[in-house]
N, C-alpha and C positions, 0 to 999 in steps of 0.2 A: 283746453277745457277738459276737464273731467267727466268720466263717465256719468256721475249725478248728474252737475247741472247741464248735460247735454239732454239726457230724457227729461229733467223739470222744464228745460226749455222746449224740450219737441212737444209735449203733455200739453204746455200754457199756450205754443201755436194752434194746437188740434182742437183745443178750448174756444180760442180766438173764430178759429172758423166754424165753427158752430154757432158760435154768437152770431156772426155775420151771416150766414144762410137765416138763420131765425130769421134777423130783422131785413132781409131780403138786401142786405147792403153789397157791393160788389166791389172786389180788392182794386180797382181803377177808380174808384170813387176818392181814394184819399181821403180817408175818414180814420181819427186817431182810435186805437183802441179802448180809450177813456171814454171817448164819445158813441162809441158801438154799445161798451157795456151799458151807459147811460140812456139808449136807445131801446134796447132788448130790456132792460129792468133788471139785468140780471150782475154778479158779481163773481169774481174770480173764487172759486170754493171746489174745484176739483182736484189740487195737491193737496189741500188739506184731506180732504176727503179720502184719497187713494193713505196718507201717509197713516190714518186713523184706520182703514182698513187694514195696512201689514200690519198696523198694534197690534189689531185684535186678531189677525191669523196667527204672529208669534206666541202670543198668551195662550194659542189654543196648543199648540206647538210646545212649548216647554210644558206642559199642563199633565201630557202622558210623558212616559218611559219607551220613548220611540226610537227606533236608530236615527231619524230626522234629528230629534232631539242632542243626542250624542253628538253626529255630525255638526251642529248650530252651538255649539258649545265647545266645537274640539276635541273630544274626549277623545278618538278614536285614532288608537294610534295606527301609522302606514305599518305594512310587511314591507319586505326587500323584493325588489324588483326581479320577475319571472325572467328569464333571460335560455335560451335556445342551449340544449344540452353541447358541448363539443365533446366529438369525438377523437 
């Protein structure tokens, strides 16, 4: 599993359990997550949310002339590696 959908999957668990404190349901209960959302009223809408929020941090982000910018882009090339004078 890849580094994404390991956090979209940790996000959607953290989600989950928040639903379930809501609706005061208890992980022994065996209750599907279908039926939690269906309980609480509520709907799965925090990836989207979080992935609408990097949008709108990168627009603000390429928007100036930042070194951020450079760096998110690549621009900036390496130096040669510092290395201990010998004597």
């Amino acid at each position: 599993m890849d580094f994404g959908k390991w956090i979209r999957s940790d996000v959607q668990s953290s989600e989950m359990w928040c639903c379930r404190r809501m609706g005061k349901i208890s992980w022994t209960d065996r209750v599907r997550n279908e039926e939690v959302l269906l309980r609480v009223e509520e709907e799965r809408n925090i990836v989207h949310t979080i992935k609408r929020m990097k949008a709108n941090w990168i627009g603000h982000v390429l928007r100036r002339n930042c070194l951020l910018k450079h760096v998110t882009e690549g621009k900036i090339e390496g130096t040669g590696r510092r290395e201990r004078r010998r004597k």
